[in-house]
N, CA, C and O atoms as a Tripos MOL2 file, in Angstrom:
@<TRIPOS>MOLECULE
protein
  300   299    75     0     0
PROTEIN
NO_CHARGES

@<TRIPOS>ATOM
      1 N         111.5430  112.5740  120.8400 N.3       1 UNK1
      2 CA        111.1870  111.7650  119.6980 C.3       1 UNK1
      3 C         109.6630  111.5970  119.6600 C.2       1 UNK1
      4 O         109.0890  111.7040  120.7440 O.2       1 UNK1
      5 N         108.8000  111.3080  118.3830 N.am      2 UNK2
      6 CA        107.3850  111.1750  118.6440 C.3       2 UNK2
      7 C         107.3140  109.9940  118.6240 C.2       2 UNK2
      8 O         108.0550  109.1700  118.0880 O.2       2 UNK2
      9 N         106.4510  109.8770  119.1900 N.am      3 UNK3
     10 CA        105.7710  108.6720  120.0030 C.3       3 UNK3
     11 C         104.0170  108.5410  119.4590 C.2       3 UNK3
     12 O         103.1760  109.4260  119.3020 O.2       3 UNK3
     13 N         103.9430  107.1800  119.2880 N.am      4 UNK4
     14 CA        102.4290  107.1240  118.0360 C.3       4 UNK4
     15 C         102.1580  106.0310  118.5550 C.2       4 UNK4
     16 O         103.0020  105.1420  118.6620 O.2       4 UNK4
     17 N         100.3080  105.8550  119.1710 N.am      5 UNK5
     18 CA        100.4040  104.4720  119.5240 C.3       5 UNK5
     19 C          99.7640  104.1990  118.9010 C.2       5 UNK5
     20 O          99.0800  105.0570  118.3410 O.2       5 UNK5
     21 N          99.5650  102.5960  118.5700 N.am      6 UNK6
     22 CA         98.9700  101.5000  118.0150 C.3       6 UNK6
     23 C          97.6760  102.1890  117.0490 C.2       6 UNK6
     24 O          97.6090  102.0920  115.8230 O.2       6 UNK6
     25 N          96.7620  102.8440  117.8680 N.am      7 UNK7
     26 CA         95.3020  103.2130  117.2890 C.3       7 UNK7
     27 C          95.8620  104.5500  116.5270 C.2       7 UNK7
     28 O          95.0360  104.9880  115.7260 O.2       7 UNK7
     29 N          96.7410  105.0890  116.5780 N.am      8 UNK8
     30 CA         96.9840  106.5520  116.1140 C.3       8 UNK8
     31 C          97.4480  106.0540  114.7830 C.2       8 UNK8
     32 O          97.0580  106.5600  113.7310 O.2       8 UNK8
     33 N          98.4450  104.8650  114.8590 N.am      9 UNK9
     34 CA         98.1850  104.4540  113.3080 C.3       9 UNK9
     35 C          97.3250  104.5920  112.6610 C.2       9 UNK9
     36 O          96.9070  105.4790  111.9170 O.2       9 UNK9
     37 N          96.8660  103.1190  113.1290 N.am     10 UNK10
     38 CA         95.8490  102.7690  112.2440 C.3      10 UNK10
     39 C          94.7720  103.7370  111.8070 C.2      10 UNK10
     40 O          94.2140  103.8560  110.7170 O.2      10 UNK10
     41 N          94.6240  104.4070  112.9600 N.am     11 UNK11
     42 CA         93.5970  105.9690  112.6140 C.3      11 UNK11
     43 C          93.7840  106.7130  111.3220 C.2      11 UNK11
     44 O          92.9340  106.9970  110.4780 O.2      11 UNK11
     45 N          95.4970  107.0560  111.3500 N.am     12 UNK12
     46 CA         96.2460  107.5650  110.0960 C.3      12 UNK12
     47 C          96.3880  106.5830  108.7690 C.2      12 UNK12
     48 O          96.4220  106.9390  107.5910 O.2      12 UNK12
     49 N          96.4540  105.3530  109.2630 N.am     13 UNK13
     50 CA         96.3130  104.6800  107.9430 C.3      13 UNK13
     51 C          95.1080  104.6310  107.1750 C.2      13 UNK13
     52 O          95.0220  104.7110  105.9490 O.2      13 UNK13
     53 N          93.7990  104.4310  108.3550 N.am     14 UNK14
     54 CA         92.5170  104.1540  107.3690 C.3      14 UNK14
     55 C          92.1870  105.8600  107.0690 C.2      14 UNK14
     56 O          91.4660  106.1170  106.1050 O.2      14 UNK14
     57 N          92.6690  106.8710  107.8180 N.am     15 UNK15
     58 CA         92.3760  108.2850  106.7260 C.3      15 UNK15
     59 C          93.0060  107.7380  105.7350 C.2      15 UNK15
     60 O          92.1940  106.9950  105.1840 O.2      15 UNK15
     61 N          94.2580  107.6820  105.0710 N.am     16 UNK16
     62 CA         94.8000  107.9070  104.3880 C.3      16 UNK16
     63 C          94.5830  107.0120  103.2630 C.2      16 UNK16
     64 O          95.0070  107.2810  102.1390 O.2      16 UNK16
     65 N          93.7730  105.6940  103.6010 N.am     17 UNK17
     66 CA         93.3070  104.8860  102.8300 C.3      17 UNK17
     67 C          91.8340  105.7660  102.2210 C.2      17 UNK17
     68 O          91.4680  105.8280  101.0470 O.2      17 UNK17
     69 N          91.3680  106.2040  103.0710 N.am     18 UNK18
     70 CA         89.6540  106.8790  102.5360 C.3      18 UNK18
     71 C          90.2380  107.8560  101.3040 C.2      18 UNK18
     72 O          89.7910  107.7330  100.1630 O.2      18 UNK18
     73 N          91.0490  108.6220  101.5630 N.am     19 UNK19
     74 CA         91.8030  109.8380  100.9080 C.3      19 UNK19
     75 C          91.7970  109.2080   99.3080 C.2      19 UNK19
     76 O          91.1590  109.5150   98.3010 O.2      19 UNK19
     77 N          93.1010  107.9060   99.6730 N.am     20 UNK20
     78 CA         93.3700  107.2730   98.3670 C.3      20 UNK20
     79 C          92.0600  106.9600   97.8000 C.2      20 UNK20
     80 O          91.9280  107.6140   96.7650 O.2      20 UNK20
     81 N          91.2660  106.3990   97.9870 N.am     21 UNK21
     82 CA         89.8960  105.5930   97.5390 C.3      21 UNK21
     83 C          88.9580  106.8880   96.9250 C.2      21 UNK21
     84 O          88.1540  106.5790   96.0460 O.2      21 UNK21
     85 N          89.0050  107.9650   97.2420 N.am     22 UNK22
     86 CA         87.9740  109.0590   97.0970 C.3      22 UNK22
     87 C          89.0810  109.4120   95.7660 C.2      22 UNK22
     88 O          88.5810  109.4100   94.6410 O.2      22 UNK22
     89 N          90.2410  109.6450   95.8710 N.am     23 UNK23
     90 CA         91.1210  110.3880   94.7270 C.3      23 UNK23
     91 C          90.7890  109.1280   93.5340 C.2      23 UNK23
     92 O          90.3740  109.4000   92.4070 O.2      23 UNK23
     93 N          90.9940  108.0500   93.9040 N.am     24 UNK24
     94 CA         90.8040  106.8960   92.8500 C.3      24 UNK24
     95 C          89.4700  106.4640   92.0710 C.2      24 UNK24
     96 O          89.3200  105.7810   91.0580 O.2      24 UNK24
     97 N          88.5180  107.1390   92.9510 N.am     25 UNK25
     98 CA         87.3000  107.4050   92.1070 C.3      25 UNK25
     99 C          87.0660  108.4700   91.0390 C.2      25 UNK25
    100 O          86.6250  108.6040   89.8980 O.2      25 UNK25
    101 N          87.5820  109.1180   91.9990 N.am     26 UNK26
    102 CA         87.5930  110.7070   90.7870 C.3      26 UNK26
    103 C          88.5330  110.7060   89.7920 C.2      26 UNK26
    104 O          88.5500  111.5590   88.9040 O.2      26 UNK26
    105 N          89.5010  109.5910   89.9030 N.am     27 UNK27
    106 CA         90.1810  109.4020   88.6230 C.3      27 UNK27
    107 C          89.2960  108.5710   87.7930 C.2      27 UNK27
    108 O          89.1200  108.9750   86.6430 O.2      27 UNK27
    109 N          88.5850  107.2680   88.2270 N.am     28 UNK28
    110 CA         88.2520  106.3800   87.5860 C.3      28 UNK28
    111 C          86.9760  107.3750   86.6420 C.2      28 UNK28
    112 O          87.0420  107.4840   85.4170 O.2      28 UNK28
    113 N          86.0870  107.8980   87.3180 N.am     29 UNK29
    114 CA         85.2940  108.9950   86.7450 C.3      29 UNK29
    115 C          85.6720  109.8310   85.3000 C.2      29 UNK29
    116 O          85.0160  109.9920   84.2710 O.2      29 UNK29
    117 N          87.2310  110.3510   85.7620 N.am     30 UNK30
    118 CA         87.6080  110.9820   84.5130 C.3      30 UNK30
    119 C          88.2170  110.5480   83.3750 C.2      30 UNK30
    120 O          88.2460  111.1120   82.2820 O.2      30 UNK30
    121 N          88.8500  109.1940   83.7990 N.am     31 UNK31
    122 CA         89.1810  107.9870   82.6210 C.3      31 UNK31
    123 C          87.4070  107.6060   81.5570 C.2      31 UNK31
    124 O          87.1070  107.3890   80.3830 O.2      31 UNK31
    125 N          86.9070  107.6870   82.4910 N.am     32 UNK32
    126 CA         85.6610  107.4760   81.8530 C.3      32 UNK32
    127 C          84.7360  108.9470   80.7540 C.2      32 UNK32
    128 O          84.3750  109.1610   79.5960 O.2      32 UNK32
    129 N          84.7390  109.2710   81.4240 N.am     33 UNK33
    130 CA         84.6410  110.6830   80.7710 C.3      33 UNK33
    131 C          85.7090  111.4070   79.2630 C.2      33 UNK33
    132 O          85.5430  112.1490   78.2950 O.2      33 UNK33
    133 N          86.4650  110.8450   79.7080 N.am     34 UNK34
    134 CA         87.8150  111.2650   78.4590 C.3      34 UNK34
    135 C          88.2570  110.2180   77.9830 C.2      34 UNK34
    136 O          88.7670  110.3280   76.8680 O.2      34 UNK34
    137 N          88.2350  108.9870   78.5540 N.am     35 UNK35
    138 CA         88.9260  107.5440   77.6600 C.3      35 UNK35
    139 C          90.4200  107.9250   77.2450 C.2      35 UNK35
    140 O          90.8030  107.7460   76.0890 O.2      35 UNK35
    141 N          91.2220  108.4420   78.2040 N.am     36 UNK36
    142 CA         92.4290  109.1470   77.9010 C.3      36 UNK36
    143 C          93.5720  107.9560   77.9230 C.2      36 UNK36
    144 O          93.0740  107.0820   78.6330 O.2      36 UNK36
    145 N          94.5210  107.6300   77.5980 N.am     37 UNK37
    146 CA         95.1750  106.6540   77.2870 C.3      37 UNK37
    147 C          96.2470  106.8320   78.5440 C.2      37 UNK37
    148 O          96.4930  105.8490   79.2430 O.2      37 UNK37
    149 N          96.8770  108.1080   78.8110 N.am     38 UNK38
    150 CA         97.7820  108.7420   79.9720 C.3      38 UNK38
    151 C          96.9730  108.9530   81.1640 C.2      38 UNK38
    152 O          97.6560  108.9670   82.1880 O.2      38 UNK38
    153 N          95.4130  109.1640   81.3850 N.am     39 UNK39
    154 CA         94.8340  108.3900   82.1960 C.3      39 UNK39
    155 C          95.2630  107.3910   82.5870 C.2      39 UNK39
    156 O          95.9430  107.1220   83.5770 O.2      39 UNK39
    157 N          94.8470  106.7780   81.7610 N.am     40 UNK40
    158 CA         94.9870  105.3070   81.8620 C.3      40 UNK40
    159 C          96.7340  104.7730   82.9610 C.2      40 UNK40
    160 O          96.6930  104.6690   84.1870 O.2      40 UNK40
    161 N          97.7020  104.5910   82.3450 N.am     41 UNK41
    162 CA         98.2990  104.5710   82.7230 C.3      41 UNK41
    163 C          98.7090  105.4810   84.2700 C.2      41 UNK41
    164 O          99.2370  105.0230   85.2830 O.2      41 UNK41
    165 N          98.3890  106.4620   84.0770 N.am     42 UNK42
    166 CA         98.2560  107.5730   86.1730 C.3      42 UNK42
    167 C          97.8450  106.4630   86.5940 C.2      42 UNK42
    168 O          98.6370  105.7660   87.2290 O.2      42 UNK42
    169 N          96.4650  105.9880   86.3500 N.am     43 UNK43
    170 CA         95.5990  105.1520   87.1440 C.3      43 UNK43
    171 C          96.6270  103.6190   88.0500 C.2      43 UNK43
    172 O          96.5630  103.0740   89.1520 O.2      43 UNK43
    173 N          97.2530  103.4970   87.1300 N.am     44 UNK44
    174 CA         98.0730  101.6980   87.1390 C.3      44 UNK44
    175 C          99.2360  102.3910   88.1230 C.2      44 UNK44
    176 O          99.4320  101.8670   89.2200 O.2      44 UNK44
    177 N          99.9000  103.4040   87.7840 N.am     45 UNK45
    178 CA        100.8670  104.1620   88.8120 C.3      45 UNK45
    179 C         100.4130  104.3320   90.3710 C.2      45 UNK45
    180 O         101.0350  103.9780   91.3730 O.2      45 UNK45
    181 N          99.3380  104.8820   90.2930 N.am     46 UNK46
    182 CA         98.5250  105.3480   91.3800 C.3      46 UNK46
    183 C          98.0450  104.0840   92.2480 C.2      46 UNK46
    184 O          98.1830  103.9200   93.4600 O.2      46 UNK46
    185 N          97.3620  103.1200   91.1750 N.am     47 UNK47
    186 CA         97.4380  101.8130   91.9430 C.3      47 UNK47
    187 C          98.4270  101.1470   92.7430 C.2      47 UNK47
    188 O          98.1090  100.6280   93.8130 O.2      47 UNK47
    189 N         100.1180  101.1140   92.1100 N.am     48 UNK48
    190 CA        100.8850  100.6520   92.6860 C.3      48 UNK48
    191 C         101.2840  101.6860   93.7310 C.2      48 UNK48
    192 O         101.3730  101.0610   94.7870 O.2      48 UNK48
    193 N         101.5190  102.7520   93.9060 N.am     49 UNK49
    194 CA        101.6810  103.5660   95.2500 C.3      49 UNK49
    195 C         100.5730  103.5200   96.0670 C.2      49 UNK49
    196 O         100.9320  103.8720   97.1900 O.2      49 UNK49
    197 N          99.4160  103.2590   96.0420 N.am     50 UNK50
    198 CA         98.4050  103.1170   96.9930 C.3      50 UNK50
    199 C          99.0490  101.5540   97.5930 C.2      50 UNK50
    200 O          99.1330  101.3420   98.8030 O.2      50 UNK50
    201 N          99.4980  100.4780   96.4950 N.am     51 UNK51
    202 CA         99.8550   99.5490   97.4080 C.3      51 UNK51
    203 C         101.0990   99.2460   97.9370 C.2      51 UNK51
    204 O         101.3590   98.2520   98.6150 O.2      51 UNK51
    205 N         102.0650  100.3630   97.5240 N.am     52 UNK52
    206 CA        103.5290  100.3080   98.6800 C.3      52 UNK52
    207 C         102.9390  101.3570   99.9670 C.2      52 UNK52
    208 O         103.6170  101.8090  100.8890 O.2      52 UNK52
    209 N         101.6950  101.5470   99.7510 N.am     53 UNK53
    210 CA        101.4010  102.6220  101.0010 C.3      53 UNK53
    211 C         101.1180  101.7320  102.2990 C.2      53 UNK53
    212 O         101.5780  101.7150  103.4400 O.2      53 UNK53
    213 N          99.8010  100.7360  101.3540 N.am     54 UNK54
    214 CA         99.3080  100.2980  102.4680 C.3      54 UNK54
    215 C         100.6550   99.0300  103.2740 C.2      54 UNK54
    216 O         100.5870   98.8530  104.4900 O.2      54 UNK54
    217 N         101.5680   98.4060  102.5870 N.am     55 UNK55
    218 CA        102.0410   97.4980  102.8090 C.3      55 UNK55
    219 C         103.0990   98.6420  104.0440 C.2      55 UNK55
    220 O         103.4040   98.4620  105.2230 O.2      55 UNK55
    221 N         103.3110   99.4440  103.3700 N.am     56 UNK56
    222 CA        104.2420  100.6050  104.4030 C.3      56 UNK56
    223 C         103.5890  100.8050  105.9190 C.2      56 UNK56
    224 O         104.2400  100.6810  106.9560 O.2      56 UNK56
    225 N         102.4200  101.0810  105.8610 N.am     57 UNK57
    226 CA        101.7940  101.3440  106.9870 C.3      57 UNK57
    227 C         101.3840   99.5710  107.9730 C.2      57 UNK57
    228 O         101.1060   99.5240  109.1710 O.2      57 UNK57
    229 N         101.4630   98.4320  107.1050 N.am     58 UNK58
    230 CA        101.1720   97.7190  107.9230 C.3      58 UNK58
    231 C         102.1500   97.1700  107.9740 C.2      58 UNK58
    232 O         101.9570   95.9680  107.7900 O.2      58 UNK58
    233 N         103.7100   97.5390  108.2190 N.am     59 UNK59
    234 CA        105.2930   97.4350  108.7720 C.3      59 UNK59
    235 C         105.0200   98.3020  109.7490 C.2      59 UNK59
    236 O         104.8970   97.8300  110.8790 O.2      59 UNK59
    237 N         104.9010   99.3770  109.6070 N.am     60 UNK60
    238 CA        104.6380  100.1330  110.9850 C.3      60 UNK60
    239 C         103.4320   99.8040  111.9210 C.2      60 UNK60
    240 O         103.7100   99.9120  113.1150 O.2      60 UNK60
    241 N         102.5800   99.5520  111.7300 N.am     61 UNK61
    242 CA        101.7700   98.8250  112.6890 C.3      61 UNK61
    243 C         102.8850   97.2370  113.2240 C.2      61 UNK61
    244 O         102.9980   97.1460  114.4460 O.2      61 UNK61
    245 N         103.6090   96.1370  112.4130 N.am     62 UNK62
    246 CA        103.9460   95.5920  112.7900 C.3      62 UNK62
    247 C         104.9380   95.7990  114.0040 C.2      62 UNK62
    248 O         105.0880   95.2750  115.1080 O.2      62 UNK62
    249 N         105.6110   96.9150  113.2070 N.am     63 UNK63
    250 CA        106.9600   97.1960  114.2560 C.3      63 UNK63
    251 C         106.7210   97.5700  115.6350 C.2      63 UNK63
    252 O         107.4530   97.2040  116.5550 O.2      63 UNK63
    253 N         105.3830   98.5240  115.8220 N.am     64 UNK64
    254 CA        104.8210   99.1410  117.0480 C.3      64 UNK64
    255 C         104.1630   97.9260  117.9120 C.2      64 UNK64
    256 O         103.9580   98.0310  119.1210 O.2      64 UNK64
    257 N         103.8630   96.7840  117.1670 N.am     65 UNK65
    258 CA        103.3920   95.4020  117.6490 C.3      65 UNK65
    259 C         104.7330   94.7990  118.2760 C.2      65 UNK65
    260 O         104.8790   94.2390  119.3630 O.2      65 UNK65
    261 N         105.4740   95.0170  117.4850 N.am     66 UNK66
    262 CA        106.9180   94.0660  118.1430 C.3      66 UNK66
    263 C         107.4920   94.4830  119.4580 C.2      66 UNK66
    264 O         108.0890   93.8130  120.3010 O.2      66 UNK66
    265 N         107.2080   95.5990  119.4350 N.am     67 UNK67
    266 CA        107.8560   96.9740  121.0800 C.3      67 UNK67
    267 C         108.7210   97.2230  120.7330 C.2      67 UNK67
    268 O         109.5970   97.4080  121.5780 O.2      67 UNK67
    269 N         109.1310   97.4250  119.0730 N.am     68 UNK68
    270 CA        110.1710   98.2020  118.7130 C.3      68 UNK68
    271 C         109.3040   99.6420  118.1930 C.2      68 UNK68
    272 O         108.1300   99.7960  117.8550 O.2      68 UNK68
    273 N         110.9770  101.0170  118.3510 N.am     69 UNK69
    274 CA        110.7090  101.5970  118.2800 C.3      69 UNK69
    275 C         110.1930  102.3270  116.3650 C.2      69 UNK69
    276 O         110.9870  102.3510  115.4250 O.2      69 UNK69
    277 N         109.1540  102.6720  116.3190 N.am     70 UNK70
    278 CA        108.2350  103.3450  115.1860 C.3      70 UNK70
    279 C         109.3180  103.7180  113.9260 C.2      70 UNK70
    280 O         109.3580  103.3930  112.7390 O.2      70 UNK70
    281 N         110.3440  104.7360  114.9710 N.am     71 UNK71
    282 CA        111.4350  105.5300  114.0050 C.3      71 UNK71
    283 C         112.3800  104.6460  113.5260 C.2      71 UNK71
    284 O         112.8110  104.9320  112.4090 O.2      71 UNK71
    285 N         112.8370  103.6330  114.0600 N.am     72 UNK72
    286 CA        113.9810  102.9300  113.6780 C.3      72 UNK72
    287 C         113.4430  102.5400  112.0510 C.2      72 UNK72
    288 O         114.3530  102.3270  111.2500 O.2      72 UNK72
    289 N         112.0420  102.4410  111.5450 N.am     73 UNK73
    290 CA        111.8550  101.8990  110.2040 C.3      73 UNK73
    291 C         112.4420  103.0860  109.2620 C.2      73 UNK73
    292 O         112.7810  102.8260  108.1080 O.2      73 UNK73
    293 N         112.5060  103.8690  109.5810 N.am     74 UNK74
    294 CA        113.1230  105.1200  108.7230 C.3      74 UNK74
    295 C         114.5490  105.2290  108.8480 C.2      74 UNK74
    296 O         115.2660  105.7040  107.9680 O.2      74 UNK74
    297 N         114.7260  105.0330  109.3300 N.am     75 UNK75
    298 CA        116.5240  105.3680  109.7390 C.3      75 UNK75
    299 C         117.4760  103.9770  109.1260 C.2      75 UNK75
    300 O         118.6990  103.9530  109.2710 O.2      75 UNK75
@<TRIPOS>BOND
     1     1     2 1
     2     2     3 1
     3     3     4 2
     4     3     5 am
     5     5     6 1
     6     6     7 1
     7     7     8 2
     8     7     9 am
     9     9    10 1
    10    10    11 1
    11    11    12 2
    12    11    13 am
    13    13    14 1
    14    14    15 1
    15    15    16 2
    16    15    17 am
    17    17    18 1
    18    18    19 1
    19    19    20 2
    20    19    21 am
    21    21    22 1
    22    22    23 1
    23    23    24 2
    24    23    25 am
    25    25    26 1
    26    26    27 1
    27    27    28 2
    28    27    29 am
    29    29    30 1
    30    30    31 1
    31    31    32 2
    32    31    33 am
    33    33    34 1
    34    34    35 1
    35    35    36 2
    36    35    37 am
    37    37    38 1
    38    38    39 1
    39    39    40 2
    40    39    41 am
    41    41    42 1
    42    42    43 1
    43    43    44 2
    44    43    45 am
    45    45    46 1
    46    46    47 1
    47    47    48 2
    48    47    49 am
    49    49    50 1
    50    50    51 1
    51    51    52 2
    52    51    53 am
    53    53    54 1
    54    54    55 1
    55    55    56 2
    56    55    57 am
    57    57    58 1
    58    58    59 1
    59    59    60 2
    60    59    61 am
    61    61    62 1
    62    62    63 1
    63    63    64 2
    64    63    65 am
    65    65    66 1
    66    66    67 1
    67    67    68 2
    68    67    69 am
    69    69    70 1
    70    70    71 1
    71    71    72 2
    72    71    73 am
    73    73    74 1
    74    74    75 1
    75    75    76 2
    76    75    77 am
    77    77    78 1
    78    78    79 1
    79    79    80 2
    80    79    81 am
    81    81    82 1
    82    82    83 1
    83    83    84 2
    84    83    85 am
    85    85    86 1
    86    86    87 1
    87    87    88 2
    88    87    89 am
    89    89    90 1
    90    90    91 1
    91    91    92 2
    92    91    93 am
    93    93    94 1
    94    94    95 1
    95    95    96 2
    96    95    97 am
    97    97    98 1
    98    98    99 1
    99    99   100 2
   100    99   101 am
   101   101   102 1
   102   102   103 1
   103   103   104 2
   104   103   105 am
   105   105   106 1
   106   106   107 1
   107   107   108 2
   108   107   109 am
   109   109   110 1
   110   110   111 1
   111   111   112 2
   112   111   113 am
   113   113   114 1
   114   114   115 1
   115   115   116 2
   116   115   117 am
   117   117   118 1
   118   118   119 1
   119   119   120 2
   120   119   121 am
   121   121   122 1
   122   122   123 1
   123   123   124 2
   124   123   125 am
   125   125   126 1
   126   126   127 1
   127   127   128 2
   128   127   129 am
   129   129   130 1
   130   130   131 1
   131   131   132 2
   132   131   133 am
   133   133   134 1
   134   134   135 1
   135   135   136 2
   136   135   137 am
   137   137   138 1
   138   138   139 1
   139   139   140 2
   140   139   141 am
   141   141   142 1
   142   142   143 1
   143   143   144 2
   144   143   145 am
   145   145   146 1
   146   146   147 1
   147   147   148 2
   148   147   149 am
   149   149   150 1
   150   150   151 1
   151   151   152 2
   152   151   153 am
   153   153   154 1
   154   154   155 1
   155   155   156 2
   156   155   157 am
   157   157   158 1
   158   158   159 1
   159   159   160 2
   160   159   161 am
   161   161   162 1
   162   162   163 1
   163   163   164 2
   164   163   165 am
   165   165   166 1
   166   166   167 1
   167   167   168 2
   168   167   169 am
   169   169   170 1
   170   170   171 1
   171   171   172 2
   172   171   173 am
   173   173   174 1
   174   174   175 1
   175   175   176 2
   176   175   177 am
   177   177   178 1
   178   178   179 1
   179   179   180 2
   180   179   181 am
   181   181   182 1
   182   182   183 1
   183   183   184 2
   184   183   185 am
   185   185   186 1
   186   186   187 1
   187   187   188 2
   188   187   189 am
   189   189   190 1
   190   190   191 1
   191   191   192 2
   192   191   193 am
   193   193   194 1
   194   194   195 1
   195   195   196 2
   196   195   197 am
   197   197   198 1
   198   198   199 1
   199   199   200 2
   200   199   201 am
   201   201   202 1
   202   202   203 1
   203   203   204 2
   204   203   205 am
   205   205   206 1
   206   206   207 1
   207   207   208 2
   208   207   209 am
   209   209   210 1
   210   210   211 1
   211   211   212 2
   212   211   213 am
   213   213   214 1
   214   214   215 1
   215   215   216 2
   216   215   217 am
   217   217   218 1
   218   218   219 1
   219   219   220 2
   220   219   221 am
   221   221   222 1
   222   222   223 1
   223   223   224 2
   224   223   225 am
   225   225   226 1
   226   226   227 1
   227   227   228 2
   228   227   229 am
   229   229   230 1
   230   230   231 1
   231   231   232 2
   232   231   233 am
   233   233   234 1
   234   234   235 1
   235   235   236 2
   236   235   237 am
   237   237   238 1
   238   238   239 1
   239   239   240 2
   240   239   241 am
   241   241   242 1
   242   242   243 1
   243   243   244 2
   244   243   245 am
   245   245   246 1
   246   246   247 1
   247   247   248 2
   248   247   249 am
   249   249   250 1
   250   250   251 1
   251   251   252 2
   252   251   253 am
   253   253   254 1
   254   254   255 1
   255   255   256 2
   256   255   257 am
   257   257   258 1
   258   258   259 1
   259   259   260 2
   260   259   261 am
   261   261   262 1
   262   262   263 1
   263   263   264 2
   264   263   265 am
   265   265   266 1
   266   266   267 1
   267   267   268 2
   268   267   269 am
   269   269   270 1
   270   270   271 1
   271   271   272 2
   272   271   273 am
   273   273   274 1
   274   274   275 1
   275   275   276 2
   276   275   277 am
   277   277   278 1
   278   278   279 1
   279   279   280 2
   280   279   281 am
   281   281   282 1
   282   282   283 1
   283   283   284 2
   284   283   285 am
   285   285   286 1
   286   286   287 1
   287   287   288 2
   288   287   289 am
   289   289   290 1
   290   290   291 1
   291   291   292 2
   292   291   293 am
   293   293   294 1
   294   294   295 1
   295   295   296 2
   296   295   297 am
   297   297   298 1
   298   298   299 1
   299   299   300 2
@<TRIPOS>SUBSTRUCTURE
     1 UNK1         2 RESIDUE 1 A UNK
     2 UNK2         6 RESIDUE 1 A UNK
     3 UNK3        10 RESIDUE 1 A UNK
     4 UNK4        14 RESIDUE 1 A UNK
     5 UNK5        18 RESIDUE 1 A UNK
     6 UNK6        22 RESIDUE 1 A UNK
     7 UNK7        26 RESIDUE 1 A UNK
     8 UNK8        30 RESIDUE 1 A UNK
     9 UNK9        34 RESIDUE 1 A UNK
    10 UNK10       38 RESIDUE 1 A UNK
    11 UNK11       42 RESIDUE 1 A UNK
    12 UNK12       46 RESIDUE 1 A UNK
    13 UNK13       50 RESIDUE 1 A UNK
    14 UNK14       54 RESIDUE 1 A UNK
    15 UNK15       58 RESIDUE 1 A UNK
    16 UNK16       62 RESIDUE 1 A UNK
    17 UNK17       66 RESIDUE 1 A UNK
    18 UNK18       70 RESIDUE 1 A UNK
    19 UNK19       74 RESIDUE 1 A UNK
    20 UNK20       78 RESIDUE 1 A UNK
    21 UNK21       82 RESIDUE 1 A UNK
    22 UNK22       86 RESIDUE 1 A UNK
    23 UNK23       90 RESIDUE 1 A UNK
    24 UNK24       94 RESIDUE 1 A UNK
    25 UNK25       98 RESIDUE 1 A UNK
    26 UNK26      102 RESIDUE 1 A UNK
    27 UNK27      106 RESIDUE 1 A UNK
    28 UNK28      110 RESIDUE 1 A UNK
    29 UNK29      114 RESIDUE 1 A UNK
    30 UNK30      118 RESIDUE 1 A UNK
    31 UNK31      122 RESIDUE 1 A UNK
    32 UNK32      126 RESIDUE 1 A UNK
    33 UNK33      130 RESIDUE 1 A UNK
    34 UNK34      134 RESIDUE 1 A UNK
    35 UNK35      138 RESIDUE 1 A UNK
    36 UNK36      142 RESIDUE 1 A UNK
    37 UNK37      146 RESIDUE 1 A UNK
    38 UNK38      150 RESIDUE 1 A UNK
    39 UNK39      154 RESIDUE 1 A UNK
    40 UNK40      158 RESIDUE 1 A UNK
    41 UNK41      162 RESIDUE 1 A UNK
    42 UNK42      166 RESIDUE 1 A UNK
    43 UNK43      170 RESIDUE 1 A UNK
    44 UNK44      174 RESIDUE 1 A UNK
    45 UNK45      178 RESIDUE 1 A UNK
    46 UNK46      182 RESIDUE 1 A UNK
    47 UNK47      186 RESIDUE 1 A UNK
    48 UNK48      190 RESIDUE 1 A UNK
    49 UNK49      194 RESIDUE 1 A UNK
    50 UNK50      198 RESIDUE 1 A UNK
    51 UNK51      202 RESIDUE 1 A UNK
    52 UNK52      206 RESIDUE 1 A UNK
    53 UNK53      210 RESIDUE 1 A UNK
    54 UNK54      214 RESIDUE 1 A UNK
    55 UNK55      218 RESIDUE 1 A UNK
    56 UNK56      222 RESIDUE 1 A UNK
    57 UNK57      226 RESIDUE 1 A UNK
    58 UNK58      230 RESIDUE 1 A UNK
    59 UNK59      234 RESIDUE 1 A UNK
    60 UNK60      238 RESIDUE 1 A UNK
    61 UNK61      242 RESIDUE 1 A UNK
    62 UNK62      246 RESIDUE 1 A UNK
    63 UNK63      250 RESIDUE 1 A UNK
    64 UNK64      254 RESIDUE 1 A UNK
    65 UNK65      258 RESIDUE 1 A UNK
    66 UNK66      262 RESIDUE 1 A UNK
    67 UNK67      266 RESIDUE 1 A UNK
    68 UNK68      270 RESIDUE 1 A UNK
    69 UNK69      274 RESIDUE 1 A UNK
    70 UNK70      278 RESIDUE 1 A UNK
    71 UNK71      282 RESIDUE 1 A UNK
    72 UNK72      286 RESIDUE 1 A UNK
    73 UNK73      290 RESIDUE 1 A UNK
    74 UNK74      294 RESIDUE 1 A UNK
    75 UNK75      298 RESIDUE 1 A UNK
């Protein structure tokens, strides 16, 4: 089974936060540039999956805090 400790999270979470933040600029950029209305709306989508991400990743940091095991949140 894999095994992920504490910092390997969070390591993976704040990439994955930089990732989101760099893609969310370059959207905000092209909303601006085009004033697109379906822009618009990606953007509000994109917002709410960036924040079931982060809330996702800080359950798994919790769970790895508790000395339960990582995988059981999936299963």
């Amino acid at each position: 089974m894999l095994e992920m400790k504490g910092s390997d999270v969070l390591k993976l979470s704040f990439s994955l936060l930089w990732l989101e933040v760099s893609v969310l600029v370059c959207m905000n950029l092209s909303i601006v540039l085009s004033g697109s209305v379906i822009l618009n709306i990606a953007l509000i989508l994109y917002l709410e999956m960036l924040c079931l991400l982060v809330v996702l990743l800080c359950s798994l940091v919790l769970l790895k805090g508790c000395g339960r095991n990582w995988m059981l949140f999936w299963t």
